[in-house]
C-alpha positions as CSV (number, residue, x, y, z in Angstrom):
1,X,101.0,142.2,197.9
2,X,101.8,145.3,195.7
3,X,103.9,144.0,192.5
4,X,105.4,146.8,190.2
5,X,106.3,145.9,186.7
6,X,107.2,147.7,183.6
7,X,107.4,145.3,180.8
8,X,104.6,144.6,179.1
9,X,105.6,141.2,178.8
10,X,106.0,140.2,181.8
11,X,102.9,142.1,182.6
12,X,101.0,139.6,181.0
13,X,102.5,136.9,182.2
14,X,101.9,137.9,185.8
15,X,98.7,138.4,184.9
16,X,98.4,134.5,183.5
17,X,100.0,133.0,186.6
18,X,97.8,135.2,188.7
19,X,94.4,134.0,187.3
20,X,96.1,130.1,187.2
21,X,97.2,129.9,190.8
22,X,93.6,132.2,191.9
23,X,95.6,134.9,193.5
24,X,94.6,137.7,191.7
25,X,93.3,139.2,194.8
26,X,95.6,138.7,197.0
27,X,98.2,140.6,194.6
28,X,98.0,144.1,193.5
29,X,99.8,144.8,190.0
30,X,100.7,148.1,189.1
31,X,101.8,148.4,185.2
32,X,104.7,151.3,186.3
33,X,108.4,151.6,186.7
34,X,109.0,151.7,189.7
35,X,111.3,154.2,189.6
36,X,108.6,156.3,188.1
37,X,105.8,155.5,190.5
38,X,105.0,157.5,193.8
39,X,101.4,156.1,195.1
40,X,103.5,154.2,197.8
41,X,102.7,155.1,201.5
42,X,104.9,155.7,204.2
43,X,105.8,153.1,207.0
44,X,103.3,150.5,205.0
45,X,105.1,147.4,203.6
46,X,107.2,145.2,206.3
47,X,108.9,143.4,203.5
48,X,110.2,144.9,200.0
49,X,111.7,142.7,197.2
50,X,113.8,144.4,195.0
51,X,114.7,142.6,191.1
52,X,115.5,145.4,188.6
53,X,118.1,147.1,187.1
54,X,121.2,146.6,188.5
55,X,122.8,149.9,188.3
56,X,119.6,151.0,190.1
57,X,119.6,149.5,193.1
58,X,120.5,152.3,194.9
59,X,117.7,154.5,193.6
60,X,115.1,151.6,194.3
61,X,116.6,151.3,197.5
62,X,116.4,155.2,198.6
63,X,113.2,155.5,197.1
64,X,111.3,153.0,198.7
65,X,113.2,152.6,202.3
66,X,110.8,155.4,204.0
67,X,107.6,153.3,202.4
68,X,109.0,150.1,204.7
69,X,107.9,149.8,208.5
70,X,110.5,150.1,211.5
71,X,112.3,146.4,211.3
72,X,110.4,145.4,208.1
73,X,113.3,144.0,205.4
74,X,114.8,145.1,202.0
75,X,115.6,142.0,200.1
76,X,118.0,142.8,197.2
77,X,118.5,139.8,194.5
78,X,120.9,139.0,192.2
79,X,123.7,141.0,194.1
80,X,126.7,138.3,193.0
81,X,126.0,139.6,189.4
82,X,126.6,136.1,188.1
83,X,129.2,135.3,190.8
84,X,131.1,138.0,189.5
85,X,131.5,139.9,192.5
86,X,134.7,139.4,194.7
87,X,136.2,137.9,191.6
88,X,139.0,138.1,189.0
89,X,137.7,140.2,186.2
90,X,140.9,140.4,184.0
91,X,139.0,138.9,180.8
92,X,135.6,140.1,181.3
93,X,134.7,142.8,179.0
94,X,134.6,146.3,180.3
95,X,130.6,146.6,180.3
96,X,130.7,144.0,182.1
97,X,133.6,145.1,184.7
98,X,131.0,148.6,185.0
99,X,128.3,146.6,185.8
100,X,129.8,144.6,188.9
101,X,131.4,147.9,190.0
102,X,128.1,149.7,190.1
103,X,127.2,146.2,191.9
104,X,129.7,146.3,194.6
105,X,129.6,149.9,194.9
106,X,126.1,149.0,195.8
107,X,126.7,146.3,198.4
108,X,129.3,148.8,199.9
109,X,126.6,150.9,200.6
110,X,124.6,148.6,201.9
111,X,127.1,147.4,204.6
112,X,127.6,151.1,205.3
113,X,124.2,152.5,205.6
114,X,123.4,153.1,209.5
115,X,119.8,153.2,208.7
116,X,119.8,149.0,208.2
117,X,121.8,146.0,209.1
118,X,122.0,144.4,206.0
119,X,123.4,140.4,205.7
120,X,124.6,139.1,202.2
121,X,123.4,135.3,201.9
122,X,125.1,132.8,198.9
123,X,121.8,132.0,197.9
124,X,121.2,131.8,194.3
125,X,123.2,134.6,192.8
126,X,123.2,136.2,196.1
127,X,120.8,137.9,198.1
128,X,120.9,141.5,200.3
129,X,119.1,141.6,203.7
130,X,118.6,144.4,205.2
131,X,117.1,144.9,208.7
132,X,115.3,148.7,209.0
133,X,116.7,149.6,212.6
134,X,115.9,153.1,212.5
């Protein structure tokens, strides 16, 4: 397992539960943004999670989608955006309103991307599969 992570923070805490559970080599942490990093290989990963910045999911998405194998999976969390989504935003602040429009702009994309077939699950707040198909 490769784990990218920016913060130093949570760096450390990673590296904590690592050594606590034993599993520090069975996991691989690389202290980069991810956005920033470009060691990944081509076709290698079956399965990649992605848990960033919102308003880039897209960019984490097009970065990283030639790295995963022919019907591996890009799991996208937190795409409700605190069940925000699909809803009434009449009092929410505009930030806020930006933020869930850069969010469903993304799951848009997702639904439309003829590269993956991607299914949206109500699990936690929401989760993006998508199915590599070509």
């Amino acid at each position: 397992i490769d784990t990218l992570e920016r913060d130093a923070g949570m760096i450390e805490i990673a590296k904590r539960n690592f050594q606590k559970y034993d599993i520090n080599r069975q996991i691989n942490l690389i202290p980069r943004d991810a956005l920033e990093w470009d060691g990944w290989e081509k076709n290698k990963y079956h399965i990649i999670f992605i848990d960033g910045a919102k308003a880039q999911y897209r960019k984490f998405f097009a970065k990283y989608q030639e790295a995963l194998v022919e019907g591996g999976l890009i799991i996208t969390d937190n795409i409700g955006f605190h069940n925000l989504v699909g809803n009434d935003l009449t009092e929410t602040p505009k930030r806020i309103k930006n933020m869930v429009a850069k969010v469903e702009n993304y799951n848009q994309w997702l639904k439309n991307n003829p590269q993956f077939t991607t299914m949206f699950l109500p699990i936690g707040d929401g989760l993006a599969v998508s199915w590599k198909v070509r």
